[in-house]
N, CA, C and O atoms as a GROMACS GRO file, in nm:
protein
  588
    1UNK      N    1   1.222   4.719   6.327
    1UNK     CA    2   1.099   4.775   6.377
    1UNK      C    3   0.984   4.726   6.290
    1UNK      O    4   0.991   4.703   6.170
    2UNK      N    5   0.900   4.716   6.350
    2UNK     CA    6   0.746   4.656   6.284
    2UNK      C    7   0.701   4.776   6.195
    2UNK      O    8   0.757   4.885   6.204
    3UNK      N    9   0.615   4.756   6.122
    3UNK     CA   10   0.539   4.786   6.039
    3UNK      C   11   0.402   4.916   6.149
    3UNK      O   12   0.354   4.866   6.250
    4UNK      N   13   0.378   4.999   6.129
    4UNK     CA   14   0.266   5.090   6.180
    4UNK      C   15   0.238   5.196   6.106
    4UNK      O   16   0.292   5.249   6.008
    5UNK      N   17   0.128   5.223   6.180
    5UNK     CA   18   0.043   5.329   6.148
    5UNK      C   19   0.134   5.461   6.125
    5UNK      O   20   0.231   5.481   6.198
    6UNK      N   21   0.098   5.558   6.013
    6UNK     CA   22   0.222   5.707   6.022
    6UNK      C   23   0.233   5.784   6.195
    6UNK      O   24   0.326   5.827   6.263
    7UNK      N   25   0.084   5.772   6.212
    7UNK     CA   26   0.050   5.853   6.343
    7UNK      C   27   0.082   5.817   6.458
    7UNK      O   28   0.109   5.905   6.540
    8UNK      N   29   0.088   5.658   6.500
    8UNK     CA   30   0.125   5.592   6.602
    8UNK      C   31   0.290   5.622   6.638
    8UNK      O   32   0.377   5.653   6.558
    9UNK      N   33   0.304   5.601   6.798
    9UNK     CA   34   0.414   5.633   6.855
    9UNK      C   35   0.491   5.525   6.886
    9UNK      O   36   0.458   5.471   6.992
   10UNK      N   37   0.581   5.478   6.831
   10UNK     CA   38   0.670   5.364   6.845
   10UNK      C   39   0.796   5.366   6.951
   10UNK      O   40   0.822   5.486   6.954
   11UNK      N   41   0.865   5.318   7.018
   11UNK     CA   42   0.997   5.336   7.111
   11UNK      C   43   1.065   5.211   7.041
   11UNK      O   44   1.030   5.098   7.006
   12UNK      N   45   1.188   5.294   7.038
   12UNK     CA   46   1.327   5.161   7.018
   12UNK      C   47   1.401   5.188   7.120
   12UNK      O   48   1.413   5.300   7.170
   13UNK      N   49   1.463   5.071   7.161
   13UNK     CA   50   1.570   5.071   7.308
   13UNK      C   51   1.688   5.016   7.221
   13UNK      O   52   1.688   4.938   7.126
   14UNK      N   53   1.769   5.068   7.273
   14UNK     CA   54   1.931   4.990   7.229
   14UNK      C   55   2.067   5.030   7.307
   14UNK      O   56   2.060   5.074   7.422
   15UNK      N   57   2.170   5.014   7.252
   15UNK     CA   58   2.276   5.056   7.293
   15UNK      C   59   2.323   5.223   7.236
   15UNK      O   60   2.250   5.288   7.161
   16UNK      N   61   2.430   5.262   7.278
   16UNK     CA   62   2.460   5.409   7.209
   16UNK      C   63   2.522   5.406   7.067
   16UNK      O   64   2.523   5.483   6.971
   17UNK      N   65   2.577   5.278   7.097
   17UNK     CA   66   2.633   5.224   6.970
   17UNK      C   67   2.506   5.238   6.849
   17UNK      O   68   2.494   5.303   6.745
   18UNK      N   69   2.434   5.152   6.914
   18UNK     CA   70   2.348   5.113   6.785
   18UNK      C   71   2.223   5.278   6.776
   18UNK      O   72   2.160   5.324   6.680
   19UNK      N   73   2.231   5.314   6.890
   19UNK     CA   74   2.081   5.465   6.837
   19UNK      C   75   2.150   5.611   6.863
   19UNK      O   76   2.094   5.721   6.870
   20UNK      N   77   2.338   5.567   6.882
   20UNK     CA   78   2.342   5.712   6.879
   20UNK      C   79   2.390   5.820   6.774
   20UNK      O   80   2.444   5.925   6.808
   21UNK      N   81   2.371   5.789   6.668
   21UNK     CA   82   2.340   5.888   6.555
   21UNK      C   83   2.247   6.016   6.550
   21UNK      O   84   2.269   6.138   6.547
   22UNK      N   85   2.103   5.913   6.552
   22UNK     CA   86   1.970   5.965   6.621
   22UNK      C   87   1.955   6.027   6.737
   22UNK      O   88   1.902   6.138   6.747
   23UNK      N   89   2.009   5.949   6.850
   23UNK     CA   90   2.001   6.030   6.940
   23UNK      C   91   2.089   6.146   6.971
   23UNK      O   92   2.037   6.235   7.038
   24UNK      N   93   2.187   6.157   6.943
   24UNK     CA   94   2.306   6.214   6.919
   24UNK      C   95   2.202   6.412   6.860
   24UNK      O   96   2.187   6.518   6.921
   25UNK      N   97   2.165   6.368   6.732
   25UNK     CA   98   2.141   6.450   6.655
   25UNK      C   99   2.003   6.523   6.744
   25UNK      O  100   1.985   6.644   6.734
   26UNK      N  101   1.941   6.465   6.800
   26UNK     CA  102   1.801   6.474   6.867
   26UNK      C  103   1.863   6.582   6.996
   26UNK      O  104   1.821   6.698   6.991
   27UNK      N  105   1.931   6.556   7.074
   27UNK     CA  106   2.001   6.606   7.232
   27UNK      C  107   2.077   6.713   7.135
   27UNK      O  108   2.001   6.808   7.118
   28UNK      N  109   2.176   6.727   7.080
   28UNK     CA  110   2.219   6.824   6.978
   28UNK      C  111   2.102   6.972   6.963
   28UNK      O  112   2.090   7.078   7.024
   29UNK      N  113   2.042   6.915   6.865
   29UNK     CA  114   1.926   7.052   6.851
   29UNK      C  115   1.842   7.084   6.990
   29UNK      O  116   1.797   7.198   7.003
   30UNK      N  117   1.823   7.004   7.073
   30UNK     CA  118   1.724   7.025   7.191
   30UNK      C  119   1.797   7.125   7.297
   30UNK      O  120   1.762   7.237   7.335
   31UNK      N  121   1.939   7.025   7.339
   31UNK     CA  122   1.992   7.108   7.436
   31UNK      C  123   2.111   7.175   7.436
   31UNK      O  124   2.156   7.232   7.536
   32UNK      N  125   2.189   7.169   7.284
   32UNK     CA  126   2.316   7.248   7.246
   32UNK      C  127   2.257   7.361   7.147
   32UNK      O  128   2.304   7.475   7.143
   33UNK      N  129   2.135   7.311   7.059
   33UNK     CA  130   2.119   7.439   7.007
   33UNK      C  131   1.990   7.506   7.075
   33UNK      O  132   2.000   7.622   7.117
   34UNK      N  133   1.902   7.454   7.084
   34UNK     CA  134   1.796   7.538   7.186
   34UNK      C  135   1.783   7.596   7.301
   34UNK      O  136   1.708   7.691   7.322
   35UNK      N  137   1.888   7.518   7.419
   35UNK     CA  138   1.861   7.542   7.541
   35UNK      C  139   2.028   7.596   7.579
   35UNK      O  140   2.061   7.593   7.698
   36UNK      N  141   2.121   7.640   7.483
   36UNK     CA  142   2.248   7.656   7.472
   36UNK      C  143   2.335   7.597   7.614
   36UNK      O  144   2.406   7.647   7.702
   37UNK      N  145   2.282   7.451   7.577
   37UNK     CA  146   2.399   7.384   7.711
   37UNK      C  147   2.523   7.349   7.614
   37UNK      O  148   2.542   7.319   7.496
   38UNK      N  149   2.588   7.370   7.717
   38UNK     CA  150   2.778   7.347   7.658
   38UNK      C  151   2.792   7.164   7.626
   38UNK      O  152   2.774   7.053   7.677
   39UNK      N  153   2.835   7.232   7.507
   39UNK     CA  154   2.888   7.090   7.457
   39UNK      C  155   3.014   6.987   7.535
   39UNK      O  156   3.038   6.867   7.518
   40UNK      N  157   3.062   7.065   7.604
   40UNK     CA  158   3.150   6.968   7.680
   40UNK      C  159   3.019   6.902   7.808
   40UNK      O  160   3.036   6.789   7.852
   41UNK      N  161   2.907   6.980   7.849
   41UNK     CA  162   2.882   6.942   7.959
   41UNK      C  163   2.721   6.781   7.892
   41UNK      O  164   2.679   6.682   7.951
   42UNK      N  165   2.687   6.841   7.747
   42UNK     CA  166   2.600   6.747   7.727
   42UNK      C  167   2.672   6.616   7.677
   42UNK      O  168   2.593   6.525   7.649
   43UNK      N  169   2.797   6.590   7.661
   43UNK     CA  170   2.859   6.456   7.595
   43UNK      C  171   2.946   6.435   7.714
   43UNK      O  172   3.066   6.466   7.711
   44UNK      N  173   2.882   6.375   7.836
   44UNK     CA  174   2.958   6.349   7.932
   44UNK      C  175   3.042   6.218   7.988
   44UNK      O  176   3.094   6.182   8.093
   45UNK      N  177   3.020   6.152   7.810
   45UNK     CA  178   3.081   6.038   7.822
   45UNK      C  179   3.056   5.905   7.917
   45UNK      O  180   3.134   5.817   7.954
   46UNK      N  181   2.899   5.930   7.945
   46UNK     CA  182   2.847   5.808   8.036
   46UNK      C  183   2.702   5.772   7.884
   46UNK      O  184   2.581   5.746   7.879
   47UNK      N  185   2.768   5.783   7.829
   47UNK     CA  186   2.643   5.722   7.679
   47UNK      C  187   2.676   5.542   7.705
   47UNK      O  188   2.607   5.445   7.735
   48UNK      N  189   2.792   5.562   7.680
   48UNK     CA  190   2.826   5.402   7.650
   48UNK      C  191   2.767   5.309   7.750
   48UNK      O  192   2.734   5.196   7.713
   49UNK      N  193   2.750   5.346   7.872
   49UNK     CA  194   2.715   5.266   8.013
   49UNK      C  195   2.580   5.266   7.968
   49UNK      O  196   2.534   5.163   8.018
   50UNK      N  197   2.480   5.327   7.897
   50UNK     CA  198   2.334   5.358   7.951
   50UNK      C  199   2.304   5.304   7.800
   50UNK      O  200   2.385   5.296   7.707
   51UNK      N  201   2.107   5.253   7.800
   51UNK     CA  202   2.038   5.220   7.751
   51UNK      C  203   1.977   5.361   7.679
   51UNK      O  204   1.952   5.461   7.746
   52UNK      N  205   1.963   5.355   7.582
   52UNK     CA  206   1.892   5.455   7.502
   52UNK      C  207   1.763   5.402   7.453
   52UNK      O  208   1.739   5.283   7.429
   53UNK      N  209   1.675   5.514   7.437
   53UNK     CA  210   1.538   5.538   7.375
   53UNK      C  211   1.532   5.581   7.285
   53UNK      O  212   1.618   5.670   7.291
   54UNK      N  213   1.470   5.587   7.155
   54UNK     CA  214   1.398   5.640   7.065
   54UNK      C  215   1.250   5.639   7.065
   54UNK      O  216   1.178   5.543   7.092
   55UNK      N  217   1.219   5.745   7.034
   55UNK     CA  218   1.022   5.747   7.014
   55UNK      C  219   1.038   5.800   6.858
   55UNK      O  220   1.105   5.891   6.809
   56UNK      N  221   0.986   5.746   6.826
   56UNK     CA  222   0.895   5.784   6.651
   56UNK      C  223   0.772   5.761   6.624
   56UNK      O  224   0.700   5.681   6.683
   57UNK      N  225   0.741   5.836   6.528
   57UNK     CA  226   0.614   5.860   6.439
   57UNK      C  227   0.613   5.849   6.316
   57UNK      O  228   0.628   5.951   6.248
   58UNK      N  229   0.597   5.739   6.263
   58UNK     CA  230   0.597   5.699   6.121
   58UNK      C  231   0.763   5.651   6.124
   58UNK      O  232   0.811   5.568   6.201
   59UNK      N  233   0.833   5.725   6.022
   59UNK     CA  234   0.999   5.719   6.041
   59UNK      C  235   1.021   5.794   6.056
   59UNK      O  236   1.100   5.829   5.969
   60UNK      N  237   0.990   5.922   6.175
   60UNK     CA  238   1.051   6.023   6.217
   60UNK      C  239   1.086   5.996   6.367
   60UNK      O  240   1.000   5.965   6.450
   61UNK      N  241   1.193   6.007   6.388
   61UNK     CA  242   1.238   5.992   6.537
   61UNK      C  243   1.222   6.117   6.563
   61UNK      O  244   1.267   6.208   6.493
   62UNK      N  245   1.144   6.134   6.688
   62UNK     CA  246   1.089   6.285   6.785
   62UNK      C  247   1.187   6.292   6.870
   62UNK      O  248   1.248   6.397   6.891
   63UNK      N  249   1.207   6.203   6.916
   63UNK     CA  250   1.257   6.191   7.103
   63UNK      C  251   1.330   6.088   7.137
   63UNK      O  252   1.308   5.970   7.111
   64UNK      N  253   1.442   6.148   7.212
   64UNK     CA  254   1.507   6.046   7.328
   64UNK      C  255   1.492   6.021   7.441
   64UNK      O  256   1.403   6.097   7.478
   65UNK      N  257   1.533   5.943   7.545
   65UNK     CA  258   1.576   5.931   7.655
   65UNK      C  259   1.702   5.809   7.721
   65UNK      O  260   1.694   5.689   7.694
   66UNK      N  261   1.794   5.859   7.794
   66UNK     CA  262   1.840   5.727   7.831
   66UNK      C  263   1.837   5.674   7.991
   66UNK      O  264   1.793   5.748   8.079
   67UNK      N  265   1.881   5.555   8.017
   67UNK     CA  266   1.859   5.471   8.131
   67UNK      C  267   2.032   5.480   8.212
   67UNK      O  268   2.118   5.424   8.144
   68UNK      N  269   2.069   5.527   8.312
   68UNK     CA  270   2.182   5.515   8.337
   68UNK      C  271   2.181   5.357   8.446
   68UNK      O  272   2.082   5.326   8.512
   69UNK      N  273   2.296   5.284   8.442
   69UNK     CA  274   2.271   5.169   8.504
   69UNK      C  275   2.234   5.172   8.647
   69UNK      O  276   2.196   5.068   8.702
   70UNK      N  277   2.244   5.288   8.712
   70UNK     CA  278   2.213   5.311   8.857
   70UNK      C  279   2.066   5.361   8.880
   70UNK      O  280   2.027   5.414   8.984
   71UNK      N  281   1.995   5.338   8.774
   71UNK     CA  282   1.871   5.359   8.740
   71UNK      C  283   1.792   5.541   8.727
   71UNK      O  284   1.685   5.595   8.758
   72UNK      N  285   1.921   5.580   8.663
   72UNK     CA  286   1.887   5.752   8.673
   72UNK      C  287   1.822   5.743   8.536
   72UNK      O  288   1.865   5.672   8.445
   73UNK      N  289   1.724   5.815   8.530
   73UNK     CA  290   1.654   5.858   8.370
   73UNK      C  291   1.742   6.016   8.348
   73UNK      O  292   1.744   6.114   8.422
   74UNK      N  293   1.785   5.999   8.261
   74UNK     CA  294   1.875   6.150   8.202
   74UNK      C  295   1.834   6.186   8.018
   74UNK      O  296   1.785   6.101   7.943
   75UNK      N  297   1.864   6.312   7.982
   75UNK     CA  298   1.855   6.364   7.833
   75UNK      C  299   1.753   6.333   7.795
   75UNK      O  300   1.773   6.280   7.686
   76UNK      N  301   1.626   6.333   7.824
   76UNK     CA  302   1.543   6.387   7.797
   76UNK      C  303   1.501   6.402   7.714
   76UNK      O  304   1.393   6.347   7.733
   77UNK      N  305   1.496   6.454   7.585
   77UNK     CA  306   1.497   6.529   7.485
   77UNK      C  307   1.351   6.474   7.392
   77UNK      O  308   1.330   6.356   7.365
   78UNK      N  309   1.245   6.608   7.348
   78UNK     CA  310   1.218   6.592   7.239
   78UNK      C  311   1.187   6.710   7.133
   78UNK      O  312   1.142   6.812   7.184
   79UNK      N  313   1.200   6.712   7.033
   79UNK     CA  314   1.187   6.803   6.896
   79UNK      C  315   1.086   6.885   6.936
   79UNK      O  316   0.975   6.856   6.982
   80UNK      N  317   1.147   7.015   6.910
   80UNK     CA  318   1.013   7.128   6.942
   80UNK      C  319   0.884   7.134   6.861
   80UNK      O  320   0.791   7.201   6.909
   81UNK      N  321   0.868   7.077   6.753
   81UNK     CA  322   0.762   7.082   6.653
   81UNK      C  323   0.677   6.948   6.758
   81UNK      O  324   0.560   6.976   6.786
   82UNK      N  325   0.717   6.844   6.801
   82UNK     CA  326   0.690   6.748   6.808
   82UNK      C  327   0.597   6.718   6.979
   82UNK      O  328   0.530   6.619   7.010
   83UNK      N  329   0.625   6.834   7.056
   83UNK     CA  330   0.639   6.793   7.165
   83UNK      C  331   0.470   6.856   7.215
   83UNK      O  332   0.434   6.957   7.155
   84UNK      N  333   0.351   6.786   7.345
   84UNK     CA  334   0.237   6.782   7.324
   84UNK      C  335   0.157   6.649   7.216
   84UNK      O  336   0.038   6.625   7.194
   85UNK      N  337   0.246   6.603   7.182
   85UNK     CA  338   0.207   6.489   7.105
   85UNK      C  339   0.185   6.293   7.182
   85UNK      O  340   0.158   6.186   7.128
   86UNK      N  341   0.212   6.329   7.312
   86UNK     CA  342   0.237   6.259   7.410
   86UNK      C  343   0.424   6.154   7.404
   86UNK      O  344   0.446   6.044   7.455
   87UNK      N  345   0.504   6.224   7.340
   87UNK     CA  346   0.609   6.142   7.275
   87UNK      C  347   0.685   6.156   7.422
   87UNK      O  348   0.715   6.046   7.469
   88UNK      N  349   0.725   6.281   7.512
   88UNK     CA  350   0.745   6.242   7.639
   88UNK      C  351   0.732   6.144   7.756
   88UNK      O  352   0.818   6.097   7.830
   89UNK      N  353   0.599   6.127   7.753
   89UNK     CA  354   0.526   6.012   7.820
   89UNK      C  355   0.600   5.881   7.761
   89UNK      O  356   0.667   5.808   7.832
   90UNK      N  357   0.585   5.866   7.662
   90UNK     CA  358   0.568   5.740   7.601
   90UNK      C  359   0.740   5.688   7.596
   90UNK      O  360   0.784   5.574   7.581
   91UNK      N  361   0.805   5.802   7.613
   91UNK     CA  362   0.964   5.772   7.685
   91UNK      C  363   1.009   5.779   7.785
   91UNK      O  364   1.130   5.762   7.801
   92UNK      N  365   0.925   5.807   7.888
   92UNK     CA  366   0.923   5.794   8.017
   92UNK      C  367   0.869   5.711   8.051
   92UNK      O  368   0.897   5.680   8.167
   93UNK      N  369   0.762   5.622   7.981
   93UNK     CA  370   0.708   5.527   8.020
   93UNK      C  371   0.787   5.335   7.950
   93UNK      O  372   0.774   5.214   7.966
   94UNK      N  373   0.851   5.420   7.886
   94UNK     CA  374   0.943   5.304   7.843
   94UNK      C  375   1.065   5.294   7.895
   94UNK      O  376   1.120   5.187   7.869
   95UNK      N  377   1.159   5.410   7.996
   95UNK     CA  378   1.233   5.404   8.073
   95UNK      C  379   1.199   5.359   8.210
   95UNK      O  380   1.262   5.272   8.270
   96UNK      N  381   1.130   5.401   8.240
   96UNK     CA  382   1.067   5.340   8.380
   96UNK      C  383   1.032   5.184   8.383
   96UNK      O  384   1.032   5.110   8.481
   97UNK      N  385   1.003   5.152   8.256
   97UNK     CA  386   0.982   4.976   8.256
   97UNK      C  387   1.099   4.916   8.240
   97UNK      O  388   1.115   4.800   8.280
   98UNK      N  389   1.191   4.981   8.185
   98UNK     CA  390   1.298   4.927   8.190
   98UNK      C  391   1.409   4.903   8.301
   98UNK      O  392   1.476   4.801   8.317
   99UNK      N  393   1.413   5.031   8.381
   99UNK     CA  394   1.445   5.021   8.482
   99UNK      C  395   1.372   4.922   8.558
   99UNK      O  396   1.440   4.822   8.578
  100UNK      N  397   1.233   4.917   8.614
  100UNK     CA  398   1.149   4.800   8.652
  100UNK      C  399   1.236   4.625   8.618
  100UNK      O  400   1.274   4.538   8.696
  101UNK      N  401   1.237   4.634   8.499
  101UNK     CA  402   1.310   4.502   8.454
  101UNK      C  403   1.458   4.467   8.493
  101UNK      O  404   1.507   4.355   8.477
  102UNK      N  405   1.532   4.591   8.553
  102UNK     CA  406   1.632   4.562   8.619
  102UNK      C  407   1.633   4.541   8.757
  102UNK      O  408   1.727   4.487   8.814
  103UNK      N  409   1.574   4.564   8.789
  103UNK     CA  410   1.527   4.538   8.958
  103UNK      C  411   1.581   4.660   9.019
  103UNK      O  412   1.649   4.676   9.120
  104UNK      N  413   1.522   4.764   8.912
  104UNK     CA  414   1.587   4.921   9.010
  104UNK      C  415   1.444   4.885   9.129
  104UNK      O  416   1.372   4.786   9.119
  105UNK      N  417   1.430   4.998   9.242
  105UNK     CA  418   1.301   5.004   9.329
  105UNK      C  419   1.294   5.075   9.320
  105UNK      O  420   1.185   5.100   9.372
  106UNK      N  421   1.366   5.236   9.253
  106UNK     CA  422   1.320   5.348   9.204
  106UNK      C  423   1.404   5.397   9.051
  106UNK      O  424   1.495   5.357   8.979
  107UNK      N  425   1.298   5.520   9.060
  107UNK     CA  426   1.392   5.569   8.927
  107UNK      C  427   1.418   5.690   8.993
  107UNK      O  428   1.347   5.716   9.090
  108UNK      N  429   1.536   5.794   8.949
  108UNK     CA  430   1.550   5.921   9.020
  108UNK      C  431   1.636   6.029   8.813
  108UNK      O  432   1.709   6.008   8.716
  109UNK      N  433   1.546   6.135   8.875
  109UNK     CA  434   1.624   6.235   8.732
  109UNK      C  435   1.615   6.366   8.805
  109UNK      O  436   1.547   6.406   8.900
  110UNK      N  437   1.720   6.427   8.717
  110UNK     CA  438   1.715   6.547   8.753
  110UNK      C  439   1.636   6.655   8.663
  110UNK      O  440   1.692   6.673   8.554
  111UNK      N  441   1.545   6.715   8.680
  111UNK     CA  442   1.405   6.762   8.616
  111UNK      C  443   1.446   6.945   8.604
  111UNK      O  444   1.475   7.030   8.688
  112UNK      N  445   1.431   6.945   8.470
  112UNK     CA  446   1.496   7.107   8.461
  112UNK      C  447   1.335   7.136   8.544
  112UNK      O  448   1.243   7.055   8.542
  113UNK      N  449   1.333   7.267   8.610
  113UNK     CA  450   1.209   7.287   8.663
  113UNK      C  451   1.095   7.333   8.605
  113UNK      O  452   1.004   7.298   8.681
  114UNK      N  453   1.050   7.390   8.512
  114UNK     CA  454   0.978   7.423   8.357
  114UNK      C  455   0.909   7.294   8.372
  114UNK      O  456   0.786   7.296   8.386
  115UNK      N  457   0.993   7.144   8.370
  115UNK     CA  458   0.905   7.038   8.340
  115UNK      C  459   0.892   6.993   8.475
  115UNK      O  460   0.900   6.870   8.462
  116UNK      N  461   0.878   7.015   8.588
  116UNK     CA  462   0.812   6.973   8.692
  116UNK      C  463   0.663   6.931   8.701
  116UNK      O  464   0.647   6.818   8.748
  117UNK      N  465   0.557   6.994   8.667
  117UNK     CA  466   0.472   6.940   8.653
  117UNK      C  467   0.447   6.818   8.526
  117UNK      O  468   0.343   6.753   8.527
  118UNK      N  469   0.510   6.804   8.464
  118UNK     CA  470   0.512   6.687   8.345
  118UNK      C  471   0.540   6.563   8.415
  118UNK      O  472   0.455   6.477   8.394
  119UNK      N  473   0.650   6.524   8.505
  119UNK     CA  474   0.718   6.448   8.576
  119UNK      C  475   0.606   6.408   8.688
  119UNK      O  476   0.558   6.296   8.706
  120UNK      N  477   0.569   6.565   8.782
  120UNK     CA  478   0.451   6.450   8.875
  120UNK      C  479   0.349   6.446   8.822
  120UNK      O  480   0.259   6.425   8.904
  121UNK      N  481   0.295   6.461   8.670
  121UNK     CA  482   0.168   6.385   8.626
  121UNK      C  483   0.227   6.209   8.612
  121UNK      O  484   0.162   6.106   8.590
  122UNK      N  485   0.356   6.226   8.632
  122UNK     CA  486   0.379   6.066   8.570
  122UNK      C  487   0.456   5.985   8.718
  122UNK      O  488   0.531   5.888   8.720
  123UNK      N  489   0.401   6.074   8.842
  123UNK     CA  490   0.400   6.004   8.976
  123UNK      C  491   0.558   6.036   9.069
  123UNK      O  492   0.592   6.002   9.182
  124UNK      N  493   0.626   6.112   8.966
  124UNK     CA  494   0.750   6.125   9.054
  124UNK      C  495   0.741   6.288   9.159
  124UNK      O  496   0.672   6.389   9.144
  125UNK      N  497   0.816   6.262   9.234
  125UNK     CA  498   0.792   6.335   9.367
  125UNK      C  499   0.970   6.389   9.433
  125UNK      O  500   1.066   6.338   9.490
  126UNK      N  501   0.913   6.570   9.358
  126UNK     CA  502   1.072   6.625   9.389
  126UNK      C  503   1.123   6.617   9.543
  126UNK      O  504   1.064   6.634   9.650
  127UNK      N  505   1.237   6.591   9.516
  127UNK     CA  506   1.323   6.632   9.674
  127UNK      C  507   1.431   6.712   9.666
  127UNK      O  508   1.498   6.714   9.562
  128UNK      N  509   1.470   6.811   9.804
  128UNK     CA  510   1.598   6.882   9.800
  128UNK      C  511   1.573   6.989   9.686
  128UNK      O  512   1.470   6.996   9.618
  129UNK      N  513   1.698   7.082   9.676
  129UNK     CA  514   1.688   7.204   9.688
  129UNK      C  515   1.693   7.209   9.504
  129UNK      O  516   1.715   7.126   9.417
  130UNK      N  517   1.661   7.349   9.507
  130UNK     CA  518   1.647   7.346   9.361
  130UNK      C  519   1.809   7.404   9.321
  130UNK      O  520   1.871   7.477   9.397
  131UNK      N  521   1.871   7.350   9.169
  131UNK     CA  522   2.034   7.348   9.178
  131UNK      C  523   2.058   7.414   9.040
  131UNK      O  524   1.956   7.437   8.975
  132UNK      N  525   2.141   7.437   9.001
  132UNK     CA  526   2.164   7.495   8.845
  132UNK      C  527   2.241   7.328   8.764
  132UNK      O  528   2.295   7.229   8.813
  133UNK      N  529   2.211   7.366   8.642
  133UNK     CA  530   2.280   7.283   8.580
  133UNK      C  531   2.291   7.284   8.445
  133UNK      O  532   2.200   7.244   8.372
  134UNK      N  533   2.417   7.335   8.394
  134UNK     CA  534   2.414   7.389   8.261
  134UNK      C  535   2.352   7.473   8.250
  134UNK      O  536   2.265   7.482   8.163
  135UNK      N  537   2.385   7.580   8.352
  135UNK     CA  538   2.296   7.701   8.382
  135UNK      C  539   2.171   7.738   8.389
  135UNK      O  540   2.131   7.853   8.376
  136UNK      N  541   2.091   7.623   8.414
  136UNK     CA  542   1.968   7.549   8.370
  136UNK      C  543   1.888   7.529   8.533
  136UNK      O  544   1.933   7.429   8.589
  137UNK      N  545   1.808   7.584   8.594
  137UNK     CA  546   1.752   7.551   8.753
  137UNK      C  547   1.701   7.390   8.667
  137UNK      O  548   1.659   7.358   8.556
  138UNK      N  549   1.742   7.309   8.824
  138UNK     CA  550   1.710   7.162   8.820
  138UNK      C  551   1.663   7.168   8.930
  138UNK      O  552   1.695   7.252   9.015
  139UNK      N  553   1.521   7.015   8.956
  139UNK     CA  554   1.489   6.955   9.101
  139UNK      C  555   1.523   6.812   9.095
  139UNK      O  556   1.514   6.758   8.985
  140UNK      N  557   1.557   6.751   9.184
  140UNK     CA  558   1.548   6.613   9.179
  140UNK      C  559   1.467   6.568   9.244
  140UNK      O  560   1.410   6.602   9.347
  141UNK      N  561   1.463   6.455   9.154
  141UNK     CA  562   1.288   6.364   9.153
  141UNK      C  563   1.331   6.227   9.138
  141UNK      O  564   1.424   6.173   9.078
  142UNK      N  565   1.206   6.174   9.236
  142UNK     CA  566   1.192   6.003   9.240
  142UNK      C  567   1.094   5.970   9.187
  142UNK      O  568   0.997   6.045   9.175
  143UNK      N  569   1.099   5.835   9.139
  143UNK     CA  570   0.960   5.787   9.182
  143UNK      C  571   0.995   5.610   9.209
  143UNK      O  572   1.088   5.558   9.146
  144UNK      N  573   0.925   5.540   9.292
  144UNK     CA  574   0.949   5.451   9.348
  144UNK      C  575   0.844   5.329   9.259
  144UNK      O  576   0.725   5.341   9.231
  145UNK      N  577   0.891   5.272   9.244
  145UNK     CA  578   0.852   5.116   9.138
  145UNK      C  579   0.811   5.064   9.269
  145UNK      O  580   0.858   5.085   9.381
  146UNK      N  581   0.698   4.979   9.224
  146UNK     CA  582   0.612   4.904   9.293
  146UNK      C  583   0.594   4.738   9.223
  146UNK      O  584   0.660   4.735   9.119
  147UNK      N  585   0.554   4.659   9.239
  147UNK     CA  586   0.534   4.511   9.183
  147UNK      C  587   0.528   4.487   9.058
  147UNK      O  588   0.513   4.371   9.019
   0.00000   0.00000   0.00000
C-alpha cells in the first residue's frame, strides 16, 4: 500500500487468503459480537470463491466487504467507532467497480433493512419481500451497471 495521509480512506482488494485475518477479525466484532449472528451462519465457507475489501484510515482497517463471483456484494461490515466516516461508501464503491470489471450488468445484496436507505443513496433499488436472516429482517437489492 502507498504512502497517505492519517485521515484519508484507502481500499485494498485481495484474496481471503491474503486479507482474511483482517477481515476475519472486522465481520467477527460487527456481526458475531454486535449483531449476535451465529457463527456457523457468518463463516459460510464461500470466502475462498470471493474477492475481499479492506477500507483504512491511516493503518487502521475500519471495514470490509466482499465480491461473490456471481456478482453478489455480501458482509458488509464496518467498526462501530468508525462508521459516518464515509468508509461504507468507499466499499461499496470499490465493489461495484469491481464487479463492473468483471462484466457483471448488475450487482445484487442482501441489505439488512436499518441500511436501506444507505444502499439507495448509492442507486440500488429493493425487490421482493422482506426475509429474516440470521434473525436479522433483510431486502434484496440491485443495482444495474451501466457503460
Amino acid at each position: 500500500m502507498s504512502q497517505q495521509r492519517q485521515d484519508e480512506i484507502t481500499l485494498q482488494q485481495g484474496s481471503w487468503h491474503e486479507l482474511r485475518d483482517i477481515a476475519s477479525e472486522i465481520r467477527r466484532l460487527v456481526f458475531i459480537e454486535e449483531q449476535a449472528v451465529p457463527q456457523h451462519e457468518e463463516w459460510d465457507g464461500r470466502d475462498a470463491d470471493c474477492l475481499h475489501f479492506l477500507a483504512w484510515r491511516g493503518t487502521t482497517a475500519l471495514g470490509t466487504a466482499r465480491l461473490l463471483p456471481d456478482g453478489h456484494v455480501g458482509r458488509v461490515a464496518v467498526l462501530a467507532e468508525a462508521r459516518g466516516l464515509g468508509i461504507g461508501v468507499a466499499l461499496m464503491q470499490a465493489t461495484v467497480e469491481a464487479a463492473r470489471s468483471h462484466g457483471h450488468a448488475h450487482v445484487e445484496l442482501a441489505a439488512q433493512t436499518h441500511a436501506l436507505p444507505f444502499y439507495e443513496r448509492l442507486g440500488f433499488v429493493a425487490f421482493g419481500d422482506e426475509f429474516l436472516d440470521a434473525g436479522i429482517p433483510h431486502r434484496n437489492m440491485r443495482l444495474t451497471l451501466g457503460d
